[in-house]
KELO-108926 format. One record per residue (C-alpha): residue number from 1; residue in one letter; x, y, z. Coordinates in nm, 3 decimals. Layout:
BEGIN
@i: NUM, aa: A, X: X, Y: Y, Z: Z
...
END
This chain:
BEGIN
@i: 1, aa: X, X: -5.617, Y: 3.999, Z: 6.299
@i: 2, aa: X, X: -5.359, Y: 3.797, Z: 6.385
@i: 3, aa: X, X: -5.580, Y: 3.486, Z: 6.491
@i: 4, aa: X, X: -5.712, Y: 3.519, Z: 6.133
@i: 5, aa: X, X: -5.401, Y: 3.511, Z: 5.980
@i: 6, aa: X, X: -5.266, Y: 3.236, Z: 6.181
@i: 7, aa: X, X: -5.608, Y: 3.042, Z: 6.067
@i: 8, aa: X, X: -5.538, Y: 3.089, Z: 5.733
@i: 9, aa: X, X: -5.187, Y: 2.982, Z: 5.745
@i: 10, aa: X, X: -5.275, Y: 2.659, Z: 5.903
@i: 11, aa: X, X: -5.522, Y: 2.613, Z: 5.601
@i: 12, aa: X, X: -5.302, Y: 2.591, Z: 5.356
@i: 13, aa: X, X: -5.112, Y: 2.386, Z: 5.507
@i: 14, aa: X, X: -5.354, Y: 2.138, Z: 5.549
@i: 15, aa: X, X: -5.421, Y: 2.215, Z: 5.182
@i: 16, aa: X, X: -5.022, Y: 2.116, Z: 5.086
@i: 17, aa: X, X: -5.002, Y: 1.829, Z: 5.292
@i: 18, aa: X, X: -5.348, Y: 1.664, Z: 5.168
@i: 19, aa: X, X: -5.221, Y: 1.745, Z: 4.822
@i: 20, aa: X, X: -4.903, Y: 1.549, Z: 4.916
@i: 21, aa: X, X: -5.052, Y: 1.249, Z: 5.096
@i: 22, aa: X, X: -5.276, Y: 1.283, Z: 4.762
@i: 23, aa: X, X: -4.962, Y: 1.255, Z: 4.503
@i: 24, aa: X, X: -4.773, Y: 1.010, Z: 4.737
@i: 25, aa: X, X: -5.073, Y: 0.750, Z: 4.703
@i: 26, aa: X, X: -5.114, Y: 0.811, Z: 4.373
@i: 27, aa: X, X: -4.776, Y: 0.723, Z: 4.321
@i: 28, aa: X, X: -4.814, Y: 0.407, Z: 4.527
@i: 29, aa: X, X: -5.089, Y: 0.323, Z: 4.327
@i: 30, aa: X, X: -4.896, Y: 0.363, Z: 3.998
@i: 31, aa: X, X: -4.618, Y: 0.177, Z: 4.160
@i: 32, aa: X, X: -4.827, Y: -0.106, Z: 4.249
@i: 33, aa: X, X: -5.004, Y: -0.098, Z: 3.893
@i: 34, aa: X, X: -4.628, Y: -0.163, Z: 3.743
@i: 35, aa: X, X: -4.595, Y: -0.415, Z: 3.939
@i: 36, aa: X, X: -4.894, Y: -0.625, Z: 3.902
@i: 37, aa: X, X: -4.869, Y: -0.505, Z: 3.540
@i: 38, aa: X, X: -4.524, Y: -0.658, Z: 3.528
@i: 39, aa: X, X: -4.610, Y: -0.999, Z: 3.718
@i: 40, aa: X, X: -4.903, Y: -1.033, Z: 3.476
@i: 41, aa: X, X: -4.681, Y: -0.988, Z: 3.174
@i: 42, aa: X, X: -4.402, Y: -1.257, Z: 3.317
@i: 43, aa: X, X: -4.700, Y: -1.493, Z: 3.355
@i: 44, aa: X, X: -4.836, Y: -1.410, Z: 3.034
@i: 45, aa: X, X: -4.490, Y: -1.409, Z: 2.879
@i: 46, aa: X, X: -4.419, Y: -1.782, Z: 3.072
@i: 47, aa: X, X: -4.736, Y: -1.916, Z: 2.890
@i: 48, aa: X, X: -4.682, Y: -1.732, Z: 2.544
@i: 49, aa: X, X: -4.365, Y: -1.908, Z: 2.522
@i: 50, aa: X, X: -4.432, Y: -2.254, Z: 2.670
@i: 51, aa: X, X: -4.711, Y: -2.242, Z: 2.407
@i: 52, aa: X, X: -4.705, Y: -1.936, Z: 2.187
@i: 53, aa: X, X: -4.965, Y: -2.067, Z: 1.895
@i: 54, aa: X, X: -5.247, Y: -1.937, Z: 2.120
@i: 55, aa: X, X: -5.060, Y: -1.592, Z: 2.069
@i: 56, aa: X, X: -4.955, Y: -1.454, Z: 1.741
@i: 57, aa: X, X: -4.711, Y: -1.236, Z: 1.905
@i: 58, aa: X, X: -4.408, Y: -1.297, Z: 2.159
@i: 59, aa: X, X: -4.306, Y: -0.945, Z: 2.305
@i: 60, aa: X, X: -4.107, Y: -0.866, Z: 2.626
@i: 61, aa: X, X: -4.334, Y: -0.722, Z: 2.909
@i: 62, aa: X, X: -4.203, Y: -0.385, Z: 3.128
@i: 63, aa: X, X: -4.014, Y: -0.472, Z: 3.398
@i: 64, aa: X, X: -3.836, Y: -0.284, Z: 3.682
@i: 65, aa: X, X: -4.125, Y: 0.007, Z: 3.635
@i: 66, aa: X, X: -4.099, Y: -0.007, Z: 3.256
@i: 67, aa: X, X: -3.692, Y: -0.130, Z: 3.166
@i: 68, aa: X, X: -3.683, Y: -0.406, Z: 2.929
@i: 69, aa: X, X: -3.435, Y: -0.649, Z: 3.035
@i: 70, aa: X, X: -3.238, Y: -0.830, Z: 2.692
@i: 71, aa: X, X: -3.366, Y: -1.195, Z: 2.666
@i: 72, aa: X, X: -3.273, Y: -1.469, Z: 2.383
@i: 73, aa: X, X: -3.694, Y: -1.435, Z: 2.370
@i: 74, aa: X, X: -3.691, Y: -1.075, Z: 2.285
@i: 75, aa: X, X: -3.876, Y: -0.948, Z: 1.978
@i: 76, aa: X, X: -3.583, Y: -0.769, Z: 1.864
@i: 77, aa: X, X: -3.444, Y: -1.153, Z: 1.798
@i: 78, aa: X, X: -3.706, Y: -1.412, Z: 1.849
@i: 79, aa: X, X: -4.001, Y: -1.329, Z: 1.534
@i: 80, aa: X, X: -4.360, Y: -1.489, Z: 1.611
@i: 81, aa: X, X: -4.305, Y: -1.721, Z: 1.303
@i: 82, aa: X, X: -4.017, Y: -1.850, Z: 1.476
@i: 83, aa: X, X: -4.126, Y: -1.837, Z: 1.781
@i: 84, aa: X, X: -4.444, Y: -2.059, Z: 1.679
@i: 85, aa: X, X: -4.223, Y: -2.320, Z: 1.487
@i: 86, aa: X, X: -4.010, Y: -2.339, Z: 1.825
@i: 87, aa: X, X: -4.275, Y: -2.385, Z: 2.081
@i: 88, aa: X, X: -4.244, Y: -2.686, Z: 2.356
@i: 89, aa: X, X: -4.567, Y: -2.793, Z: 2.300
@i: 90, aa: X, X: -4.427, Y: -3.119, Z: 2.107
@i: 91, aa: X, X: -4.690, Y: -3.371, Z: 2.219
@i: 92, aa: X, X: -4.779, Y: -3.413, Z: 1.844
@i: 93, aa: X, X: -4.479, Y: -3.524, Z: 1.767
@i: 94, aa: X, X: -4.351, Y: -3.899, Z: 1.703
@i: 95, aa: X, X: -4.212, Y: -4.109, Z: 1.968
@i: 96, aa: X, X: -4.135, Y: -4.385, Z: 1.774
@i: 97, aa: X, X: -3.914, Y: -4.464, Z: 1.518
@i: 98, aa: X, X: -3.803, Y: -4.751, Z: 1.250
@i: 99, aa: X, X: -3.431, Y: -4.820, Z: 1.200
@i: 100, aa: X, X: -3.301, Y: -4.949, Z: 0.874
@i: 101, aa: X, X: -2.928, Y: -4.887, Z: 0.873
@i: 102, aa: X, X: -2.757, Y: -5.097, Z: 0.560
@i: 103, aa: X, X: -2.435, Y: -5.042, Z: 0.350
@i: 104, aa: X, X: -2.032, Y: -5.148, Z: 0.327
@i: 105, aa: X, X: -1.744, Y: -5.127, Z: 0.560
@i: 106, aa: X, X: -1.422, Y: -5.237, Z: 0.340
@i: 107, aa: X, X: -1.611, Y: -5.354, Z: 0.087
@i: 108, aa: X, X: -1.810, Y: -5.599, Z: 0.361
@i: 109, aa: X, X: -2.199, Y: -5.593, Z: 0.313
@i: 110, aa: X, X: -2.418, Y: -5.539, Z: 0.616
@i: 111, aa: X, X: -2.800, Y: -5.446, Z: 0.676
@i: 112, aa: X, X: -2.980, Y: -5.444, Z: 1.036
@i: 113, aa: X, X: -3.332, Y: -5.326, Z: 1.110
@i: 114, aa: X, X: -3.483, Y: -5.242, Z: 1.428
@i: 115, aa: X, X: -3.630, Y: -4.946, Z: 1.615
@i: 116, aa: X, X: -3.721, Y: -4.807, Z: 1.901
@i: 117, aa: X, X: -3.853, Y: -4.501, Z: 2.109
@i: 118, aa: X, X: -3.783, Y: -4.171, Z: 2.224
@i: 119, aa: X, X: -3.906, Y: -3.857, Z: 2.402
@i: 120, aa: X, X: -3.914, Y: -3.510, Z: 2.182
@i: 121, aa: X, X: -3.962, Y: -3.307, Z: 2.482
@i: 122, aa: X, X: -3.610, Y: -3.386, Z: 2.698
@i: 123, aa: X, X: -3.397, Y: -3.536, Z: 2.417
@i: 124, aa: X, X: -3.365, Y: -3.937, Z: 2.484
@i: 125, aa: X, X: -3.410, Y: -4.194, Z: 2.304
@i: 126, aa: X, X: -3.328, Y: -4.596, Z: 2.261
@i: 127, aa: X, X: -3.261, Y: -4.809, Z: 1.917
@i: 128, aa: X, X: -3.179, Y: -5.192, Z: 1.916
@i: 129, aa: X, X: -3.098, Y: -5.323, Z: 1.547
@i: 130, aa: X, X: -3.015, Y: -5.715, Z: 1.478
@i: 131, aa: X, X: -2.808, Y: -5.790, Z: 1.173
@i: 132, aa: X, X: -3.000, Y: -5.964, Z: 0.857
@i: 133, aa: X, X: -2.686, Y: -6.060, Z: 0.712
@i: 134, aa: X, X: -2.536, Y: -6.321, Z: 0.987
@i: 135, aa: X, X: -2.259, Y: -6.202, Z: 1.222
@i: 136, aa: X, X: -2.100, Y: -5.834, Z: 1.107
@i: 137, aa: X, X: -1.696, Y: -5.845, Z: 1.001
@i: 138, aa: X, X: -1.619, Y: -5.555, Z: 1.181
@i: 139, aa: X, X: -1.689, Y: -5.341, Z: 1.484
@i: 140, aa: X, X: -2.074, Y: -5.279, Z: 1.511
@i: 141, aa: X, X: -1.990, Y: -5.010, Z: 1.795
@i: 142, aa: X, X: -1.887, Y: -4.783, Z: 1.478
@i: 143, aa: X, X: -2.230, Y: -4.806, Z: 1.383
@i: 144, aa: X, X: -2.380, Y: -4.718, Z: 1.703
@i: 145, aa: X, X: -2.366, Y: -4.354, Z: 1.759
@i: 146, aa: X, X: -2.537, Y: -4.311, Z: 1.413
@i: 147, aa: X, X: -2.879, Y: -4.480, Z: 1.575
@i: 148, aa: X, X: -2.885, Y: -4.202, Z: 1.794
@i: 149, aa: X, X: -2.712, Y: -3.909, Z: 1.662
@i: 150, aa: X, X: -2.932, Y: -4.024, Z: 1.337
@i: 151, aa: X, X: -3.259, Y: -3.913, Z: 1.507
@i: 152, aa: X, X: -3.237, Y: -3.531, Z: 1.611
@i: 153, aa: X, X: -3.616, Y: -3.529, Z: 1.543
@i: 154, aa: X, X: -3.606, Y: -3.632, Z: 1.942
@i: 155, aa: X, X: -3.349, Y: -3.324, Z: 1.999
@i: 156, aa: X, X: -3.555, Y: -3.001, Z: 2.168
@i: 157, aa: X, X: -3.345, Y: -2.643, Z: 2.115
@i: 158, aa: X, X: -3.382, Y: -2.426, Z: 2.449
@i: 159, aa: X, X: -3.649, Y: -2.212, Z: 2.313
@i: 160, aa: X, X: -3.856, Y: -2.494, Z: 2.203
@i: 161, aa: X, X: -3.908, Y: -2.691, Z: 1.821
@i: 162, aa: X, X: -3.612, Y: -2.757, Z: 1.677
@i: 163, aa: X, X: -3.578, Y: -2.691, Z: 1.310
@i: 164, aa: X, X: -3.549, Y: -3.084, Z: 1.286
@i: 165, aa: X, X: -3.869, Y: -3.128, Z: 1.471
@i: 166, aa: X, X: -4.026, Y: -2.840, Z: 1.265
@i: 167, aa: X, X: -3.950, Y: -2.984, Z: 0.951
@i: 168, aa: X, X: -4.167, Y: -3.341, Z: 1.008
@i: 169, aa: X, X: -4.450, Y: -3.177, Z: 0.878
@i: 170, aa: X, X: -4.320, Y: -2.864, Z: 0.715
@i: 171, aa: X, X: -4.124, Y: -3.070, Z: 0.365
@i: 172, aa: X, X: -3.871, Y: -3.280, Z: 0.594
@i: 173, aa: X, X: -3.484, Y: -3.299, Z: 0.583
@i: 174, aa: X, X: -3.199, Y: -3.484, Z: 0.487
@i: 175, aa: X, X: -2.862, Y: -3.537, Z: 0.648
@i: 176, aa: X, X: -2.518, Y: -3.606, Z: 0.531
@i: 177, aa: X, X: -2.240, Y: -3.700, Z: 0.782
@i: 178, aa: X, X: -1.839, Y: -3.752, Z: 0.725
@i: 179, aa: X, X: -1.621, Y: -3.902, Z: 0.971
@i: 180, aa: X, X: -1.226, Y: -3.877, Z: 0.893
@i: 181, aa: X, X: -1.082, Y: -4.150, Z: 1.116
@i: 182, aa: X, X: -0.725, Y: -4.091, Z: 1.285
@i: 183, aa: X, X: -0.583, Y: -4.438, Z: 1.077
@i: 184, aa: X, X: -0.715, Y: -4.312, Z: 0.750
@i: 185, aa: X, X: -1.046, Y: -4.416, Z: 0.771
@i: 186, aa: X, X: -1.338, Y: -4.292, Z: 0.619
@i: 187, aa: X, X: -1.691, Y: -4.356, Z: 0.676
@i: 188, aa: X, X: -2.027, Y: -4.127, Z: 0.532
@i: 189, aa: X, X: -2.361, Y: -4.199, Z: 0.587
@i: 190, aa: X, X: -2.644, Y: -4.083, Z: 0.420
@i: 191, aa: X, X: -3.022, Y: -4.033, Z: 0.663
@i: 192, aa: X, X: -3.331, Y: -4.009, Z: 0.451
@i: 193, aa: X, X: -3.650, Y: -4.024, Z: 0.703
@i: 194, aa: X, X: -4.037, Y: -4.087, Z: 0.629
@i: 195, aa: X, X: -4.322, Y: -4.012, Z: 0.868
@i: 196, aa: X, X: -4.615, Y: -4.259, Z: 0.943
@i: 197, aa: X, X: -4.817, Y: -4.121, Z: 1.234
@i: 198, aa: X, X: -4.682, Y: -4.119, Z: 1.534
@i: 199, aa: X, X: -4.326, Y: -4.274, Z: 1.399
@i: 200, aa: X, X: -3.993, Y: -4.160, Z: 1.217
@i: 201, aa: X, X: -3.882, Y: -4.415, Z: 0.974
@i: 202, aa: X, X: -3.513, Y: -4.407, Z: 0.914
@i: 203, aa: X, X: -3.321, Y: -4.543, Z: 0.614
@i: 204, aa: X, X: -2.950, Y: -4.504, Z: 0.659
@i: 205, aa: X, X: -2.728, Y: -4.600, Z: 0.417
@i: 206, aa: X, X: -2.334, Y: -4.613, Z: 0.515
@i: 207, aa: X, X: -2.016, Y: -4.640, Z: 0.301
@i: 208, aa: X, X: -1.663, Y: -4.690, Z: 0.493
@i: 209, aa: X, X: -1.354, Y: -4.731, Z: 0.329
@i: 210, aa: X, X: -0.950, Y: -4.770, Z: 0.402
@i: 211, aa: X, X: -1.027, Y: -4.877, Z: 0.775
@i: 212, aa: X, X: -0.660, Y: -5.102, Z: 0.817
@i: 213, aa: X, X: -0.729, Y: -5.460, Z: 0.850
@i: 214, aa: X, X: -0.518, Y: -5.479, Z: 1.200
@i: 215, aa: X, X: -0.696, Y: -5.116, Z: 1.320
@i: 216, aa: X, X: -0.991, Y: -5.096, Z: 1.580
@i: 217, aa: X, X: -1.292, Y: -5.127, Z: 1.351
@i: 218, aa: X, X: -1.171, Y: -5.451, Z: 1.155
@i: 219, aa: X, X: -1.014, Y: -5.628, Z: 1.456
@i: 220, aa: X, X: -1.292, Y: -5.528, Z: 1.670
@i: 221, aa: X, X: -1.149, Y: -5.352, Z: 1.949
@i: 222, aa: X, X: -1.404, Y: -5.084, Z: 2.004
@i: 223, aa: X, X: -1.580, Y: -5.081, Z: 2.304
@i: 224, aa: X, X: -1.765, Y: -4.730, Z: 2.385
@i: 225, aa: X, X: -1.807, Y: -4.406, Z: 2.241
@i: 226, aa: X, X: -1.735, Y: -4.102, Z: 2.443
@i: 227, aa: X, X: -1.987, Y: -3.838, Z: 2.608
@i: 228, aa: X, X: -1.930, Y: -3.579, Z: 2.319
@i: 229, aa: X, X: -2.012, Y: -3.262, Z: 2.207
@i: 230, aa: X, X: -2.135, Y: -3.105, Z: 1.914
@i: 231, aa: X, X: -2.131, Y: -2.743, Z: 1.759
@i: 232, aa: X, X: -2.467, Y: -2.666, Z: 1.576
@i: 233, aa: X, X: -2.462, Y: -2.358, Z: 1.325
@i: 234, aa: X, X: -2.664, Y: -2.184, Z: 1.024
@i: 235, aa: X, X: -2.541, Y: -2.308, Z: 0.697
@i: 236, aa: X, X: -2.811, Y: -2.106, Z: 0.449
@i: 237, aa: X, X: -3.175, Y: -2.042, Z: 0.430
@i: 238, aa: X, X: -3.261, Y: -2.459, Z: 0.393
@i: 239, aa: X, X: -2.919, Y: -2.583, Z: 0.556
@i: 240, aa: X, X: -2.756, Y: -2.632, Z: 0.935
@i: 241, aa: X, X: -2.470, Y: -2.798, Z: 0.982
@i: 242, aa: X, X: -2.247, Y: -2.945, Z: 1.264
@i: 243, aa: X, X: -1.904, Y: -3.030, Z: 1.344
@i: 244, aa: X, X: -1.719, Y: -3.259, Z: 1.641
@i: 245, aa: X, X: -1.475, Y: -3.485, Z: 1.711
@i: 246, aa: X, X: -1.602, Y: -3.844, Z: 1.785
@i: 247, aa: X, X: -1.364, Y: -4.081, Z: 2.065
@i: 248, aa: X, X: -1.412, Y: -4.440, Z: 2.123
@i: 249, aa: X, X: -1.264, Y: -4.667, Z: 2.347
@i: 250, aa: X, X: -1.064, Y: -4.974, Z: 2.278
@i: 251, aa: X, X: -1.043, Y: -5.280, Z: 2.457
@i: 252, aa: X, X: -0.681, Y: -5.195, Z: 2.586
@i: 253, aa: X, X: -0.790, Y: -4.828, Z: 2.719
@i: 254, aa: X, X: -0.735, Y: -4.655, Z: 2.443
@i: 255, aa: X, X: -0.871, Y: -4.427, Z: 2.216
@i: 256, aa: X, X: -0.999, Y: -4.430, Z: 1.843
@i: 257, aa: X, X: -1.050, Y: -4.035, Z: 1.753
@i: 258, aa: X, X: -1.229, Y: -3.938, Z: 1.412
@i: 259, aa: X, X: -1.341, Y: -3.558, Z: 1.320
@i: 260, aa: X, X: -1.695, Y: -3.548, Z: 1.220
@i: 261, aa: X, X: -1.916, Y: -3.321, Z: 0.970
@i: 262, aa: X, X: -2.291, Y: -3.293, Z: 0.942
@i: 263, aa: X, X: -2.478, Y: -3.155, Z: 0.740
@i: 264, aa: X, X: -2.855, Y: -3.138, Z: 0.679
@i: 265, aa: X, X: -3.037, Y: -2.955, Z: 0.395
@i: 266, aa: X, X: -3.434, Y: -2.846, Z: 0.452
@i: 267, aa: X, X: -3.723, Y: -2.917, Z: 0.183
@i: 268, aa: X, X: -3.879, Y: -2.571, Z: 0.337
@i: 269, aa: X, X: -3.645, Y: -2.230, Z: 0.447
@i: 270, aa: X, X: -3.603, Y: -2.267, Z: 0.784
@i: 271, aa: X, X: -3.757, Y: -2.046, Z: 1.089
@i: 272, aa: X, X: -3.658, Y: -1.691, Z: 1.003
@i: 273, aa: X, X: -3.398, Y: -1.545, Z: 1.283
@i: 274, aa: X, X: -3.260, Y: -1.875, Z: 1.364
@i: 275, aa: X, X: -2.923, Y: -1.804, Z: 1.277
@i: 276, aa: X, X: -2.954, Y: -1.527, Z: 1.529
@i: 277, aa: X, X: -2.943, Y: -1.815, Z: 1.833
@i: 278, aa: X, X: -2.673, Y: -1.990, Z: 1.680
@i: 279, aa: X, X: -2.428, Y: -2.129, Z: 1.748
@i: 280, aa: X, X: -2.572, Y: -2.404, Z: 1.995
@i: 281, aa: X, X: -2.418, Y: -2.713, Z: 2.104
@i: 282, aa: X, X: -2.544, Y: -3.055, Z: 2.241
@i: 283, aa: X, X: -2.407, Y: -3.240, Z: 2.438
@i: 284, aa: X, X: -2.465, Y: -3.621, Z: 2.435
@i: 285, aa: X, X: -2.387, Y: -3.907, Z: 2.622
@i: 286, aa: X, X: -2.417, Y: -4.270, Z: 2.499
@i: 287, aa: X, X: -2.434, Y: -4.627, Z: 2.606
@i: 288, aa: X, X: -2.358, Y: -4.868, Z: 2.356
@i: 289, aa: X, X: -2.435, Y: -5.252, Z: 2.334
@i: 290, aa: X, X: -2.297, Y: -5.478, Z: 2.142
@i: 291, aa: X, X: -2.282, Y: -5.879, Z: 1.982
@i: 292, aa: X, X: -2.189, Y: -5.993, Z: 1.643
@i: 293, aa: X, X: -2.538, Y: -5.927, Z: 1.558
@i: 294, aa: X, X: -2.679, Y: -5.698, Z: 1.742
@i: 295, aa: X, X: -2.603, Y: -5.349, Z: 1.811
@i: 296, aa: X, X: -2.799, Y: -5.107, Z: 2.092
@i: 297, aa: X, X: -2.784, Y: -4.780, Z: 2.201
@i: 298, aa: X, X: -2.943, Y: -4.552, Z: 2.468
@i: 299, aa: X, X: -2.867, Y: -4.208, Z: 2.452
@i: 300, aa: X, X: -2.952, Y: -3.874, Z: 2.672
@i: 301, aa: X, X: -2.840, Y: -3.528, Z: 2.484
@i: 302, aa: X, X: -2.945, Y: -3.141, Z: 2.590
@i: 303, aa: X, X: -2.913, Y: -2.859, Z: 2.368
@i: 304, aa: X, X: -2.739, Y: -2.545, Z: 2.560
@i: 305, aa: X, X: -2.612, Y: -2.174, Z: 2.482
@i: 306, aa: X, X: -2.492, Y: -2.077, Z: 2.768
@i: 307, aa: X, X: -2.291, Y: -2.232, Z: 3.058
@i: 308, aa: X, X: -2.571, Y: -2.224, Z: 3.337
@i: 309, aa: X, X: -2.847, Y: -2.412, Z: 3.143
END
């Protein structure tokens, strides 16, 4: 009786600890499907977002056995149509440009034309203009960080497109720019662009006024412009708009400070949820040559929302 008993007992214990080995691999197996699962989806989520027109959605896989983890590329902020119009896949886009940058500075006519290349994928881009006119009466290096800052159709946001990139074939944009000089001066300058395959062309038409006649500009004493920085923010459904302070340097080491507005306004509303990335800021760093008639630039810039970018 007692052997029987003891027999039985040992059955169902056998019993309890097959059905635990049973549920422990099970949940080894479930563990290991979350994870595969999860390295899938960061692949999948990787590609989606270094080209999401092959997807029509963006979504945040499980990770950590199911917990989302908050990401700028979220659904909750980034929407597929913006997602699309943001994508990194920017080999469509031009790499060339035309520069026609004309107007007055104190009432003194210029015009140069040029052009020059740059790379919509990292942000660079070069511009050499010669003078039409004969030798210019001022200070071309206050002319300079327009043939730069004038083409943010080379300027990639973090996520992808920029709405500047976006809009080449989605209406196209216009910019407005102020600069309020520290001696009174004022300069605006007006960007209207046209697209011929694989270039921008850029017509840029500049007014300055009350620059002193013994100040940097007329005198020319400028000699660089300063790495700078610029705030980028949502203006309105068709508008962003920027603001900075530009700082050249003079030929006896010092500095020529003006603070700086731009605005541009959209043909087309732009990329629902942008606003929700915003603000952004680029940075920018110049170099700057310079003649009586000719005026160069060469400029490297990165768009950036957070410190460790």
């Amino acid at each position: 009786m007692k052997r029987s008993r003891g027999r039985q007992q040992k059955k169902k214990k056998e019993k309890t600890d097959n059905i635990e080995v049973k549920e422990l691999t099970e949940k080894k197996s479930e563990a290991s499907l979350l994870l595969i699962q999860g390295r899938v989806g960061r692949r999948e989520d990787e590609h989606h977002l270094r080209c999401p027109r092959e997807s029509t959605v963006i979504e945040t896989r499980a990770r950590d056995q199911g917990a989302s983890s908050p990401s700028l590329f979220s659904s909750k902020i980034f929407t597929p149509s913006l997602a699309d119009s943001m994508s990194p896949c920017t080999s469509a886009l031009p790499t060339t440009h035309d520069c026609h940058i004309y107007g007055t500075i104190n009432g003194h006519e210029f015009d140069l034309k040029g052009g020059g290349s740059g790379n919509p994928n990292d942000g660079t881009l070069e511009t050499k203009v010669r003078s039409t006119k004969g030798p210019l009466p001022f200070s071309g290096v206050i002319l300079a960080p327009n043939l730069g800052y004038g083409y943010h159709q080379y300027t990639p946001f973090p996520a992808g497109m920029s709405p500047y990139q976006n809009a080449i074939r989605n209406g196209g944009y216009e910019k407005h720019r102020t600069m309020r000089f520290e001696d009174g001066g004022v300069m605006s300058v007006t960007f209207r662009y046209t697209y011929e395959g694989n270039k921008i062309k850029g017509e840029f038409q500049v007014v300055g006024s009350g620059f002193p006649d013994d100040g940097p500009v007329m005198t020319n004493q400028l000699v660089a412009h300063d790495n700078n920085c610029e705030r980028v923010m949502v203006l309105g459904p068709r508008a962003v708009g920027s603001d900075n302070i530009w700082t050249f340097t003079t030929k006896g080491k010092g500095f020529y400070k003006a603070n700086t507005v731009t605005n541009a306004t959209f043909a087309q509303d732009l990329q629902p949820g942008l606003e929700k990335i915003m603000p952004l800021f680029v940075f920018r760093k110049l170099e700057i040559g310079c003649s009586k008639t000719e005026v160069s630039l060469v400029e490297k810039e990165k768009v950036f929302d957070d410190l460790f970018q």
